[in-house]
Every structure is written in C-alpha cells, then in structure tokens.
C-alpha positions in Angstrom: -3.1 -10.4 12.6 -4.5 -8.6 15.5 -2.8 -8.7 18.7 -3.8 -8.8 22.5 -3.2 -6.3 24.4 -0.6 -7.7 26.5 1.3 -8.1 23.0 0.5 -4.7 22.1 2.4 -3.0 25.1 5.6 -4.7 24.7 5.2 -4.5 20.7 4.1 -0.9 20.3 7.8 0.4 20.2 8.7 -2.5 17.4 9.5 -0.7 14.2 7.4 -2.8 11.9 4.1 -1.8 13.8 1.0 -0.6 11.7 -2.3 0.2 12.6 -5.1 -1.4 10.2 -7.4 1.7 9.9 -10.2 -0.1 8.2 -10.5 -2.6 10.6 -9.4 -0.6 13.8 -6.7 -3.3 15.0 -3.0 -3.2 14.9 -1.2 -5.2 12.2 2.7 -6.3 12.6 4.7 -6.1 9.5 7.8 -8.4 9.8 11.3 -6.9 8.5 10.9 -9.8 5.9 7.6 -8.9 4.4 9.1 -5.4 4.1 11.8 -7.4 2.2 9.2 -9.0 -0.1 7.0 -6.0 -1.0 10.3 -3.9 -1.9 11.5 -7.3 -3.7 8.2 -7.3 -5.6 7.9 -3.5 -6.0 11.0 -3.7 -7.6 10.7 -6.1 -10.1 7.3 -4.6 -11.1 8.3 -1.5 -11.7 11.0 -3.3 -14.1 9.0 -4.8 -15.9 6.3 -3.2 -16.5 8.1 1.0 -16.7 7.7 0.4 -20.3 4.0 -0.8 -20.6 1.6 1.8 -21.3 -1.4 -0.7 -21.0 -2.9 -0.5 -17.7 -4.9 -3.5 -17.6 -1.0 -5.6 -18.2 0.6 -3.4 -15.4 -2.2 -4.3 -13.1 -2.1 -7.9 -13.9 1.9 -8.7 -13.2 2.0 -11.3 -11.0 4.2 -9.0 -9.0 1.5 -6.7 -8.6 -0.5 -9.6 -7.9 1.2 -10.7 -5.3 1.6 -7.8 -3.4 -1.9 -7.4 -3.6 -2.0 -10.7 -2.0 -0.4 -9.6 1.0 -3.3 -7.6 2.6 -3.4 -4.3 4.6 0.1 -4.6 6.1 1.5 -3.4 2.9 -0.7 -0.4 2.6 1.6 1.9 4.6 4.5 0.9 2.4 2.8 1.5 -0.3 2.2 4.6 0.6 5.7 5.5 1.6 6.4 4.5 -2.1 4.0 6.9 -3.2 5.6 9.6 -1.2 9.1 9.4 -2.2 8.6 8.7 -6.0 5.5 8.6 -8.2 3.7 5.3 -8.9 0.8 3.8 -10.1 -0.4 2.0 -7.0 -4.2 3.1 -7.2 -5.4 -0.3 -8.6 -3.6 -2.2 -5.4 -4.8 0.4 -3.0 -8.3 0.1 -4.3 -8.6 -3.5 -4.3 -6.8 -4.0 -0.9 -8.5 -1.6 1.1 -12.1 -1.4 -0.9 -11.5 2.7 -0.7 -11.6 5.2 -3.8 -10.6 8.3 -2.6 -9.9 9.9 -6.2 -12.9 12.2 -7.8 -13.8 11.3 -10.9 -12.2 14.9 -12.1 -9.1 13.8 -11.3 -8.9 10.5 -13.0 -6.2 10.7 -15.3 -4.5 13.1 -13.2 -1.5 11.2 -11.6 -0.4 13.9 -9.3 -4.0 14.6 -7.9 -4.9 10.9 -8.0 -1.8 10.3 -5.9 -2.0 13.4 -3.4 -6.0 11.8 -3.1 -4.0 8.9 -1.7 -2.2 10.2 0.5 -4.8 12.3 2.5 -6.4 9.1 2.4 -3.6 7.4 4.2 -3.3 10.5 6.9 -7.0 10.3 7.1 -7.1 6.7 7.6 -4.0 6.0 10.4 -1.6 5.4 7.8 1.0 8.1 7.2 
C-alpha cells in the first residue's frame, strides 16, 4: 500500500491520504473504504449497543471485518473515537499490535479512550 515517491508528490494533497506510523510509509484510503468502515461501524454499533458481553461485541463479523481492513482504518477509527465514545480498543489493539492503556485504567472508558488518542497523536495519526 506504499507509494513511490513520484506518486507521493502528486498524491499528498488527496484527501484520503494517511501515514502508516508503525510501518513509516504512507497508506491511501479510497473515498470507498471510508464508505465501508462507516457502513460497518454502523451496523456494529446497531447491533451490538445492547450487548454487554465483550467477548460477542468483539466477535461481530462487522467488527471483524473492519479489523480486516488493516492500518488504513486506524485514523478513522480514531476520528470515531473523537467525536463519540466507542469501544474500539479490541480493533486498535489487534490492528496495530499497540496497548497504550495502563493496567489502572482498564475499565475506565474515558481514560482507556483519551490513552488512544495520545497514541494516535503520538504515532502520526490525528
């Protein structure tokens, strides 16, 4: 998903452009999978807002699938995290490998989240 750098010049001022921080390259996120992972996000969130069972959130095929699409979707799931709480920590973990959240703050939604975020500011994301 890298690009050359002749790509990269006339591409850098393309909106879907993301920088894969764990990896160092750039990543291009097409309008559609934007689509998809909002399509998906969507539909998770609906069906599982009434689940209190983790291990069944995490394992929606939704979920699954957005997992599925790699690091391109980390900076949207971010952006999700920033405008309304979510339990994306699972899909973060297991996409990037990272687990930014002290062990205090497990449990604690808002702290586990705001751990995400500096993350993502951290890492080239926000």
């Amino acid at each position: 998903m890298s690009t050359s750098s002749s790509q990269s010049t006339s591409a850098s001022s393309q909106r879907g452009r993301q920088v894969d921080a764990k990896h160092g390259a750039t990543v291009d996120l097409e309008p559609a999978d934007r689509e998809r992972f909002e399509a998906l996000a969507e539909r998770w969130e609906e069906e599982t807002f009434f689940l209190s069972n983790s291990e069944r959130i995490n394992a929606h095929p939704a979920l699954r699938e957005i997992i599925s699409m790699g690091q391109p979707v980390v900076p949207l799931i971010l952006e999700s995290m920033r405008s309304q709480e979510g339990h994306w920590f699972e899909a973060l973990q297991q996409i990037t490998g990272a687990d930014p959240v002290s062990p205090a703050d497990y449990g604690n939604i808002a702290a586990m989240q705001n751990s995400w975020l500096q993350w993502g500011e951290r890492n080239g994301y926000a």
